[in-house]
N, CA, C and O of each residue as an XYZ file, in Angstrom:
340
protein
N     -28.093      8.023     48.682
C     -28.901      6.969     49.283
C     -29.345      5.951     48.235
O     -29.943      4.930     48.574
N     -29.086      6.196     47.107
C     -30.034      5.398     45.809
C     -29.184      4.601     45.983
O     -29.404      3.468     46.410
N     -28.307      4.952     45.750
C     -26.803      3.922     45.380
C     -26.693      3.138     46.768
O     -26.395      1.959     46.578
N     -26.814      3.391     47.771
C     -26.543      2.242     48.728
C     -28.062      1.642     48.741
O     -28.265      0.913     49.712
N     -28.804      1.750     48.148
C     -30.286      0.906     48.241
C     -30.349     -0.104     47.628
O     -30.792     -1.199     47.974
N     -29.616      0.437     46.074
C     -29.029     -0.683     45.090
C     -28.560     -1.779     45.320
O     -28.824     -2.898     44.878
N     -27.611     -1.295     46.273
C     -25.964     -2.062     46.900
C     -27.190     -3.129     47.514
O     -27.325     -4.337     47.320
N     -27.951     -2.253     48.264
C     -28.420     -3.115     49.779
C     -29.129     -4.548     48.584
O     -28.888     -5.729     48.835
N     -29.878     -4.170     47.498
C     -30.809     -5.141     46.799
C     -29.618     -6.223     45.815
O     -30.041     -7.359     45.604
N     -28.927     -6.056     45.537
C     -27.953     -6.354     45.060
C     -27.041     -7.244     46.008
O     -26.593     -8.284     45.524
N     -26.815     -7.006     46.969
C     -26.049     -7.868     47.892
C     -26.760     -9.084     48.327
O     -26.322    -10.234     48.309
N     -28.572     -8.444     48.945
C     -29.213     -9.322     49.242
C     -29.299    -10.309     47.987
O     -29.136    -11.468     48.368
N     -29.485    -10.220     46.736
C     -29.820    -11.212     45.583
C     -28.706    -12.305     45.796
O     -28.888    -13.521     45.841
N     -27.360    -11.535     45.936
C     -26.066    -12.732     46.176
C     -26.226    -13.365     47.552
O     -25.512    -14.327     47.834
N     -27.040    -12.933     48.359
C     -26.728    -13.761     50.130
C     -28.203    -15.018     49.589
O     -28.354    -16.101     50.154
N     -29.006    -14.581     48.568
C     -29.991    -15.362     48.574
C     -29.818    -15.925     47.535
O     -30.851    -16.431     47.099
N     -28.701    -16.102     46.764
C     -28.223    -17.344     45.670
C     -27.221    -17.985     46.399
O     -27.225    -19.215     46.349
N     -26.545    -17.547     46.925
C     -25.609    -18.841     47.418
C     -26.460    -19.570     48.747
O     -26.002    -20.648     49.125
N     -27.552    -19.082     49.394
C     -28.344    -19.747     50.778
C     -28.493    -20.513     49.571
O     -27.620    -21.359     49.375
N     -29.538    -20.386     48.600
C     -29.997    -21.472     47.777
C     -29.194    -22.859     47.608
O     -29.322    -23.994     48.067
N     -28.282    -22.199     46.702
C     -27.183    -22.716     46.605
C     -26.081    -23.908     47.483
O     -25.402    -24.869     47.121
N     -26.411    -23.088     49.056
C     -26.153    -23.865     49.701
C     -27.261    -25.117     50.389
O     -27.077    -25.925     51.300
N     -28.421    -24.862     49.528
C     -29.643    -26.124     50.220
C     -30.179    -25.228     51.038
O     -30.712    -25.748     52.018
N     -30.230    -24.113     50.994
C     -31.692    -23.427     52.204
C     -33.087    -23.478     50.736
O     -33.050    -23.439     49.506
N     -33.958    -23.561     51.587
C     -34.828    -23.569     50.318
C     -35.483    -22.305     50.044
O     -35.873    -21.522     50.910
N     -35.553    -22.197     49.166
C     -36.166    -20.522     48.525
C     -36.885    -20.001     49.339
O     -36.505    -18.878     49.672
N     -37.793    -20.362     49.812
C     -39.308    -19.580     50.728
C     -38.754    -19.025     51.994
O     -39.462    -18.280     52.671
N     -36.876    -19.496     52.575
C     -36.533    -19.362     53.689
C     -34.841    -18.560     53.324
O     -33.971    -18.187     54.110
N     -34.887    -18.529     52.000
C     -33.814    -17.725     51.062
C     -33.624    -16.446     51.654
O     -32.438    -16.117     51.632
N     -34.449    -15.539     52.220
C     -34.069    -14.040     52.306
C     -33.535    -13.708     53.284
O     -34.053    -13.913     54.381
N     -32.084    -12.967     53.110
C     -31.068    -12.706     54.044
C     -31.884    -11.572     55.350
O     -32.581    -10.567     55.214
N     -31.368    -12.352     56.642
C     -31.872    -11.512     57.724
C     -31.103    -10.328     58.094
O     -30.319     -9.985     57.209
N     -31.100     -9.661     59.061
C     -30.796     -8.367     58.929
C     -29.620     -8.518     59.527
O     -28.815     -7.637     59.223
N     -29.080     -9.641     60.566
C     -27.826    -10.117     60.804
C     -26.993     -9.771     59.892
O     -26.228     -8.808     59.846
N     -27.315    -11.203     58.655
C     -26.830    -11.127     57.990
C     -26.369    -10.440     56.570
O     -25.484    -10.742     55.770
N     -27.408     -9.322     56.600
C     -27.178     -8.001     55.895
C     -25.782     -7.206     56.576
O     -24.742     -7.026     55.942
N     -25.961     -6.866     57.712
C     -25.020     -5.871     58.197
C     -23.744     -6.542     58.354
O     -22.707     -5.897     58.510
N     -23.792     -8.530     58.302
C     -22.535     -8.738     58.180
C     -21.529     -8.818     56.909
O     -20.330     -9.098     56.923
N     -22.574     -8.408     55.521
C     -21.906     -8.414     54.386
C     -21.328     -6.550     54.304
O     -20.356     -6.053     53.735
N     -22.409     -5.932     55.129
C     -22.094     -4.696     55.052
C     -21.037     -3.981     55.474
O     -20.630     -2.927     54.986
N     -20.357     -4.902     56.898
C     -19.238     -4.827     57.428
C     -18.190     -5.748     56.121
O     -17.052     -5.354     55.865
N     -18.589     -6.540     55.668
C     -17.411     -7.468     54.976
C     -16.835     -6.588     53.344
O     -15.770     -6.748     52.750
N     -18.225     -5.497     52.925
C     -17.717     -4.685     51.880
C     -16.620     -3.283     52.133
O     -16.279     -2.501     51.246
N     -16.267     -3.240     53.348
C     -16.041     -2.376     54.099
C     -16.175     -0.956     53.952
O     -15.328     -0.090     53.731
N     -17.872     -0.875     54.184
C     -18.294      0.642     53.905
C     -18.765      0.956     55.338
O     -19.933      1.327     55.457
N     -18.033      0.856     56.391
C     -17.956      1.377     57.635
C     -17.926      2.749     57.648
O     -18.474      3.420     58.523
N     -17.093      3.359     56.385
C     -16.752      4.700     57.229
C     -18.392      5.267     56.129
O     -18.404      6.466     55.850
N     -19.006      4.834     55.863
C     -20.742      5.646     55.167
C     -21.144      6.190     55.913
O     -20.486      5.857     56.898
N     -21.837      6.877     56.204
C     -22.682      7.779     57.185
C     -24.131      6.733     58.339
O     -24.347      5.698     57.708
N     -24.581      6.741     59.003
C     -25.326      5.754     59.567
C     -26.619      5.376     58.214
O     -27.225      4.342     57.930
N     -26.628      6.708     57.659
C     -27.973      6.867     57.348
C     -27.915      5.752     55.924
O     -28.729      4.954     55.460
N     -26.545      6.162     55.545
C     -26.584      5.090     54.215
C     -26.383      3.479     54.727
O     -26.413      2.715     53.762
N     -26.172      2.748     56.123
C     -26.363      1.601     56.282
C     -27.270      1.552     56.608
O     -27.960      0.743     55.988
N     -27.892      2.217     57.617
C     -29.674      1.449     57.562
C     -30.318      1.478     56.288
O     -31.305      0.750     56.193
N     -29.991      2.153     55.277
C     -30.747      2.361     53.634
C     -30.759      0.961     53.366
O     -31.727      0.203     53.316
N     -28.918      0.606     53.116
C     -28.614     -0.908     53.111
C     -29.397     -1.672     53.942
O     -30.541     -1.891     53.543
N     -28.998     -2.216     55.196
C     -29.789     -2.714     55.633
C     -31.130     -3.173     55.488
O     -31.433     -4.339     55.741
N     -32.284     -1.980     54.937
C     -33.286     -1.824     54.824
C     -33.572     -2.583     53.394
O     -34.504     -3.368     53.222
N     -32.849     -2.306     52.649
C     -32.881     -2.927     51.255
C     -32.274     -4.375     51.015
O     -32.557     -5.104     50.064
N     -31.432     -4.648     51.996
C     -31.017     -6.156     51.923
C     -31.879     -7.191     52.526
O     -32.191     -8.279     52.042
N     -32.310     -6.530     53.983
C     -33.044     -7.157     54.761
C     -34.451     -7.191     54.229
O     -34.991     -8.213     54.652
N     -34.794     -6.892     53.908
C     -36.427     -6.608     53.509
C     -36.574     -7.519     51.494
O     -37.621     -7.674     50.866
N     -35.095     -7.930     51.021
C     -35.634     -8.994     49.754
C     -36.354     -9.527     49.912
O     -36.274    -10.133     50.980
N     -37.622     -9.788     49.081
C     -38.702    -11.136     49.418
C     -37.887    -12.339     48.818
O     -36.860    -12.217     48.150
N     -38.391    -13.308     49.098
C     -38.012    -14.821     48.578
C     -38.776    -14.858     47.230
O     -39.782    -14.238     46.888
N     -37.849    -15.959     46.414
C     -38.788    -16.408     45.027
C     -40.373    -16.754     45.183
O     -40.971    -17.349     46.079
N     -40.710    -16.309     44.282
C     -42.299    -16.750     44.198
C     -43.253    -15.726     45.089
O     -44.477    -15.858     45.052
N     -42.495    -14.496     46.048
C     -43.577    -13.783     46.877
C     -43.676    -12.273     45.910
O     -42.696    -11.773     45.358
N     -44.792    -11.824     45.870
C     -44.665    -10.466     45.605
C     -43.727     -9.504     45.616
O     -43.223     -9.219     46.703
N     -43.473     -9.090     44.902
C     -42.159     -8.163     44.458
C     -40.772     -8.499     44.297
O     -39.798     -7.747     44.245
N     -40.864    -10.170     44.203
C     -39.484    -10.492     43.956
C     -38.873     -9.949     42.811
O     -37.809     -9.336     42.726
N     -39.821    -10.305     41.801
C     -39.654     -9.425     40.425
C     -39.004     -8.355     40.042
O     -38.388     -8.218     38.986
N     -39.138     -7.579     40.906
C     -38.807     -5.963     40.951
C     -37.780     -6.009     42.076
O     -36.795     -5.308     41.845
N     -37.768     -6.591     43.113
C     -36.121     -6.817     44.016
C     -35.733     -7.050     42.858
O     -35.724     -6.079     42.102
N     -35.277     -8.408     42.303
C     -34.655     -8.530     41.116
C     -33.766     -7.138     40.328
O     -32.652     -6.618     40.267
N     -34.946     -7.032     39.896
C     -34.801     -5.820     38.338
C     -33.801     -4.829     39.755
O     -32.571     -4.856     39.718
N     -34.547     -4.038     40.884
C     -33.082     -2.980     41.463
C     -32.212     -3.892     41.684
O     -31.258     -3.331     42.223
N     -31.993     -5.072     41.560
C     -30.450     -5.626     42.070
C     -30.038     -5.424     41.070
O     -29.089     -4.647     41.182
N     -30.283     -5.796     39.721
C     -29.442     -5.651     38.446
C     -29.358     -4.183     37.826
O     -28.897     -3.838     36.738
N     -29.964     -3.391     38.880
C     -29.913     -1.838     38.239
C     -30.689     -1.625     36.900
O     -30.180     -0.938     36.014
N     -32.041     -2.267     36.725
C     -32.602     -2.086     35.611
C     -33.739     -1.698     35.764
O     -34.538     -1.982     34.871
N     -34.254     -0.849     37.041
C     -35.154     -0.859     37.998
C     -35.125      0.726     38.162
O     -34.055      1.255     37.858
N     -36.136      1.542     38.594
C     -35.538      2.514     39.324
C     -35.944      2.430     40.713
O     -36.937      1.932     41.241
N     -34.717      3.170     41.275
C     -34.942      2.903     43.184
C     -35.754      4.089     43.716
O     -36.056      5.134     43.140
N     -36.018      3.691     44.899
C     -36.939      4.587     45.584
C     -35.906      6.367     46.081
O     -36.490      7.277     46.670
């Protein structure tokens, strides 16, 4: 489960640099849960158990945006320099 929590914080950091990227503005940066489960389908870890995509899910969907509390530490588990829950 650590390892797909990672994944999940880690994916979200990339769905919320390229929104940037693409002109969404930071405060509205954090990937929704749509769009969590559609990167989750696009890495193709379908055949995971349910329990390790809602982990994902849970960890992609739930990034704060720059500047809110605990972005800091989203951060640090996306780059694996963090320890996960």
């Amino acid at each position: 489960m650590r390892e797909t929590y990672r994944l999940g914080r880690s994916e979200a950091l990339a769905l919320q640099r390229q929104k940037i990227a693409n002109g969404t503005a930071p405060a509205y940066s954090s990937p929704n849960e749509q769009e969590c489960a559609d990167r989750w389908d696009q890495l193709g870890e379908r055949q995971q158990s349910a329990g390790d995509r809602g982990g994902f899910l849970s960890a992609c969907s739930s990034f704060p945006a720059p500047g809110l509390p605990g972005y800091d530490e989203a951060v640090a588990e996306a780059r694996g320099s963090a320890p996960t829950p």
